[in-house]
C-alpha positions as CSV (number, residue, x, y, z in Angstrom):
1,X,-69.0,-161.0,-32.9
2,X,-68.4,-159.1,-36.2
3,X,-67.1,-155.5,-34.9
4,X,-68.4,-152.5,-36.3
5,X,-67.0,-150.2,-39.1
6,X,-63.8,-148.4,-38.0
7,X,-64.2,-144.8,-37.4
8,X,-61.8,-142.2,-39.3
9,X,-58.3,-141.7,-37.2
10,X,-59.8,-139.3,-35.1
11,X,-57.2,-137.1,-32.0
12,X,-57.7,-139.0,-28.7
13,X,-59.3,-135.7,-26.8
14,X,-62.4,-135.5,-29.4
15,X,-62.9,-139.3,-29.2
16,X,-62.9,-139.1,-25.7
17,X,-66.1,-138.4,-24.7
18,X,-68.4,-141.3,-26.7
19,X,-65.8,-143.9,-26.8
20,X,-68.7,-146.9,-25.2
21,X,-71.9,-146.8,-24.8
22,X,-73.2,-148.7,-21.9
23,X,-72.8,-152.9,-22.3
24,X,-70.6,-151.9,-25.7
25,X,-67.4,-153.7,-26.0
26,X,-65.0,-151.1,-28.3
27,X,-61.3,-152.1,-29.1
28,X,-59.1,-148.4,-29.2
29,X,-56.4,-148.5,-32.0
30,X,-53.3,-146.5,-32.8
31,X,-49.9,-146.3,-33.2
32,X,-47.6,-145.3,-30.4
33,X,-48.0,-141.1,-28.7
34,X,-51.5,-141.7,-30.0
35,X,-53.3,-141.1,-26.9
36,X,-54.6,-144.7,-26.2
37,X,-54.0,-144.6,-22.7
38,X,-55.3,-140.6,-22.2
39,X,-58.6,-141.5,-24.3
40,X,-58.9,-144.8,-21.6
41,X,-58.2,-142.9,-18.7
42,X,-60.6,-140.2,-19.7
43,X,-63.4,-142.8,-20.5
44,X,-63.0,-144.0,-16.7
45,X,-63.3,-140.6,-14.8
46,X,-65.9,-139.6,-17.2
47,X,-69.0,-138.3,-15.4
48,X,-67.0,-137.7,-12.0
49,X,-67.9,-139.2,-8.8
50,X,-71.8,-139.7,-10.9
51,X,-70.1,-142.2,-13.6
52,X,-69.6,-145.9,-13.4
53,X,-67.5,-148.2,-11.4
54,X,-64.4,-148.5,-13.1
55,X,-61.8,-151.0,-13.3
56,X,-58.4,-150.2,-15.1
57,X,-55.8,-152.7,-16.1
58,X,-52.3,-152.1,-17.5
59,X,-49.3,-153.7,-17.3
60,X,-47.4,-150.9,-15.5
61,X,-48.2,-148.5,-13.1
62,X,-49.6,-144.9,-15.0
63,X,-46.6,-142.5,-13.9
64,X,-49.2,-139.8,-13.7
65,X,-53.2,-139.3,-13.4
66,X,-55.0,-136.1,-15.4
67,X,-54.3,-133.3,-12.8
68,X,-57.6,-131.8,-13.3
69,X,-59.4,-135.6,-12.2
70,X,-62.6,-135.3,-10.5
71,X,-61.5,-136.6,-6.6
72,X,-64.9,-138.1,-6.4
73,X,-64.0,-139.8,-10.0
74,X,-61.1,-140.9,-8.7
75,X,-62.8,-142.9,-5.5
76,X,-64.2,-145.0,-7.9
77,X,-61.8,-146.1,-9.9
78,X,-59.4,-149.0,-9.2
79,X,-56.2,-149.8,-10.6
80,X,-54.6,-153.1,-10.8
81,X,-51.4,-153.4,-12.5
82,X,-50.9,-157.4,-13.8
83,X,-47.5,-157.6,-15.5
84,X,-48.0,-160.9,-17.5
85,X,-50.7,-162.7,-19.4
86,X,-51.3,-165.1,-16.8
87,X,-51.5,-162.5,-14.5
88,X,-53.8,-160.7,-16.4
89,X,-56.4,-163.8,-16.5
90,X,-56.0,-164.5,-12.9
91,X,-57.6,-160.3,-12.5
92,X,-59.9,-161.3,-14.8
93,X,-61.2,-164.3,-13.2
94,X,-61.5,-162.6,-10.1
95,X,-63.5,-159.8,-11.5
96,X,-65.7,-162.5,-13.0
97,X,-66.1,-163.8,-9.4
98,X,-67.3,-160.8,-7.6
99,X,-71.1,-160.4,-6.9
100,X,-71.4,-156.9,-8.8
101,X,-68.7,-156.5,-11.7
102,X,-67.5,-153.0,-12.7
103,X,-69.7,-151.3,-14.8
104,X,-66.5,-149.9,-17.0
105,X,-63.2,-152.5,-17.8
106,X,-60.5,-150.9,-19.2
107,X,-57.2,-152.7,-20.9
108,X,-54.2,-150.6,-21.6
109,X,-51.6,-152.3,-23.4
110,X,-53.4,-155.4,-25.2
111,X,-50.5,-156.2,-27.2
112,X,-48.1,-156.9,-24.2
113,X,-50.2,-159.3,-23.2
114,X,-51.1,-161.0,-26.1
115,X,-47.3,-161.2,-27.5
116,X,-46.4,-164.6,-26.6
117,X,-49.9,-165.9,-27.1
118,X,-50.2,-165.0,-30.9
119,X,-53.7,-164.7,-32.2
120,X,-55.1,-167.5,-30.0
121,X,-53.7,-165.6,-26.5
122,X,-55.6,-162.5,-27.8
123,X,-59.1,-164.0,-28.3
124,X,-58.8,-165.7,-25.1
125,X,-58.3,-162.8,-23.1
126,X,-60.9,-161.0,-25.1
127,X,-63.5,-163.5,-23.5
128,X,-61.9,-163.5,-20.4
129,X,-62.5,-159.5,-20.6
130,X,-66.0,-159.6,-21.6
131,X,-66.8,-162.9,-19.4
132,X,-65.9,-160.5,-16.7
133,X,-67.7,-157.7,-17.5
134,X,-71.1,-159.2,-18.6
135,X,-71.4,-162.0,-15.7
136,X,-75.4,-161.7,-15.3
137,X,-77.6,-161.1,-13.5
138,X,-77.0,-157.6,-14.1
139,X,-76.8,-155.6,-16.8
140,X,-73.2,-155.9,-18.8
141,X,-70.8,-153.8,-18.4
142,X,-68.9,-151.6,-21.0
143,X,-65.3,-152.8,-22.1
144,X,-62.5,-150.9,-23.6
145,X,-59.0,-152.3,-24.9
146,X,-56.4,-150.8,-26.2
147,X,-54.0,-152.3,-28.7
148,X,-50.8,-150.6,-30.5
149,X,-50.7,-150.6,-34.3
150,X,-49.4,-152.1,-35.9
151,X,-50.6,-155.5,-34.6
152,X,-48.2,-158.3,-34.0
153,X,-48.2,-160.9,-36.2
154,X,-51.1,-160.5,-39.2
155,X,-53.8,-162.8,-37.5
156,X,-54.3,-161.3,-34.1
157,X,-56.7,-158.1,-35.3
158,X,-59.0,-160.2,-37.1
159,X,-59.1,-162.4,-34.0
160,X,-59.4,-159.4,-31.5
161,X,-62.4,-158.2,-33.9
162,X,-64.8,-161.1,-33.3
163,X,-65.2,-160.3,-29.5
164,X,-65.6,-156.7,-29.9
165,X,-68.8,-154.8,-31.1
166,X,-66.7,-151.3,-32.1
167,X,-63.2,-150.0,-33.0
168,X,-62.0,-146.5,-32.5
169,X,-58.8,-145.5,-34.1
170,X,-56.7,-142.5,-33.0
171,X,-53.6,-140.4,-35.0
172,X,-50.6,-139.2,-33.7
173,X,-51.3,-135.2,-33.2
174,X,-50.2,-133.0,-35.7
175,X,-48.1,-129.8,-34.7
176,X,-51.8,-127.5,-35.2
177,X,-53.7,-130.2,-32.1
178,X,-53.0,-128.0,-28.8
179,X,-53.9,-131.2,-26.3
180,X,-50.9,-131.5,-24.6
181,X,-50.8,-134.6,-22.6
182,X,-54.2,-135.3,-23.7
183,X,-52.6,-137.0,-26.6
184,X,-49.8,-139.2,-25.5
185,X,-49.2,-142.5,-24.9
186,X,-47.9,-144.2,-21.5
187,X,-46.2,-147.0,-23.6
188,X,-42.9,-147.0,-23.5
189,X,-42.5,-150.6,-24.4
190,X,-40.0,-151.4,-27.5
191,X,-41.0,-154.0,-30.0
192,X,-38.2,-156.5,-28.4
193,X,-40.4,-156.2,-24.7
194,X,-42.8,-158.9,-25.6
195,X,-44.5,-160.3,-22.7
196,X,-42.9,-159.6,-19.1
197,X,-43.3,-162.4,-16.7
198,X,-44.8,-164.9,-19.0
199,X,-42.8,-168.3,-19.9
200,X,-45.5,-169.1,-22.3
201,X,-44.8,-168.6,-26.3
202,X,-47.3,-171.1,-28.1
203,X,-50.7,-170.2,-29.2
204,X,-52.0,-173.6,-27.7
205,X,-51.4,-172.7,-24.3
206,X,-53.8,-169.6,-24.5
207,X,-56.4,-171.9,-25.4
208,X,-55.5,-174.2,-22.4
209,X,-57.7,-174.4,-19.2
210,X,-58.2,-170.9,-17.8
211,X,-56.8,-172.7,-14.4
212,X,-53.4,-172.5,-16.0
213,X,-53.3,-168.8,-16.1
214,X,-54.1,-168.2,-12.3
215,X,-50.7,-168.6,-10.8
216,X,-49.4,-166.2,-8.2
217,X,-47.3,-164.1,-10.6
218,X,-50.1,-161.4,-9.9
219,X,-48.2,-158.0,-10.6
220,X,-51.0,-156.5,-8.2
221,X,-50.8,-152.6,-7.3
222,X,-53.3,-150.9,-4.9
223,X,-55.9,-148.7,-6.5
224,X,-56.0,-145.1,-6.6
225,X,-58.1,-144.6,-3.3
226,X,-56.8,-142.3,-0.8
């Protein structure tokens, strides 16, 4: 699916409140301190304990949750931590599998994931995402990834861009945007951490039977409920 116009690099706290509407599938772009992660994490507790069921996915624990977070927003939100691709895939076939999806799936850190896969490892895991959000017979559920620019490798945006309906793109703040940590990034991956935990480099092993990716090398972490 052809993804929409990019909107103008806009500070992660103002994008924050419209980022999906509901069954919209939006990719969240910008460099590193951007706010990627903030904008994702304010997306999920949106609404407090009245918004969706929320599912976040990263590939290291958050060191720290907004200190202002609704407790009731908090109860619904789960946090699962999968350090490699396959990892990843094996959370996202279970989603699939469970009887009411979340209504909210957010990816921090899409280009960890899809390091070793190349553009092929990225467009899987964008179906595997949206497979497990939209599994009828409900309604589908709203997805939100977020990917670092700039991209690895030239092919994987356009890739990414056929499974999602939207893009947001987010700016560094300048020294006159007063957000504090509204506007930083989690991230603190260098360029030489590609994909931890995965032995697979090839782009022909993303395409590969999603049975390959559901080993035990899990990465799991307990949500946020007290």
């Amino acid at each position: 699916m052809a993804a929409a116009a990019a909107a103008p690099g806009e500070p992660a706290a103002a994008a924050a409140a419209e980022v999906a509407a509901p069954g919209e599938a939006v990719l969240v772009l910008g460099p590193a301190g951007s706010g990627r992660t903030a904008l994702l994490l304010r997306a999920a507790l949106a609404g407090g304990g009245d918004g969706p069921r929320a599912v976040f996915l990263a590939p290291r624990a958050l060191p720290r949750l907004p200190p202002d977070a609704d407790p009731r927003a908090l109860q619904r939100l789960e946090l699962r931590y999968p350090a490699s691709r396959r990892a990843l895939a094996r959370e996202l076939g279970a989603l699939a599998a469970r009887p009411r999806p979340p209504r909210l799936l957010l990816l921090d850190g899409l280009e960890r994931y899809a390091a070793a896969g190349g553009a092929a490892g990225g467009a899987r895991l964008a179906a595997l995402l949206l497979e497990a959000a939209r599994r009828p017979p409900g309604p589908p559920g709203a997805v939100l990834a977020a990917l670092r620019l700039p991209p690895r490798g030239p092919r994987l945006l356009p890739a990414l861009r056929r499974y999602f309906d939207a893009e947001r793109r987010l700016r560094p703040p300048r020294a006159t945007d007063t957000g504090g940590d509204t506007n930083t990034d989690t991230d603190t991956d260098s360029d030489s951490d590609t994909d931890s935990g995965d032995d697979g480099g090839d782009e022909d092993e993303a395409q590969g039977d999603p049975a390959r990716h559901g080993d035990a090398d899990s990465g799991r972490c307990g949500d946020s409920n007290p």
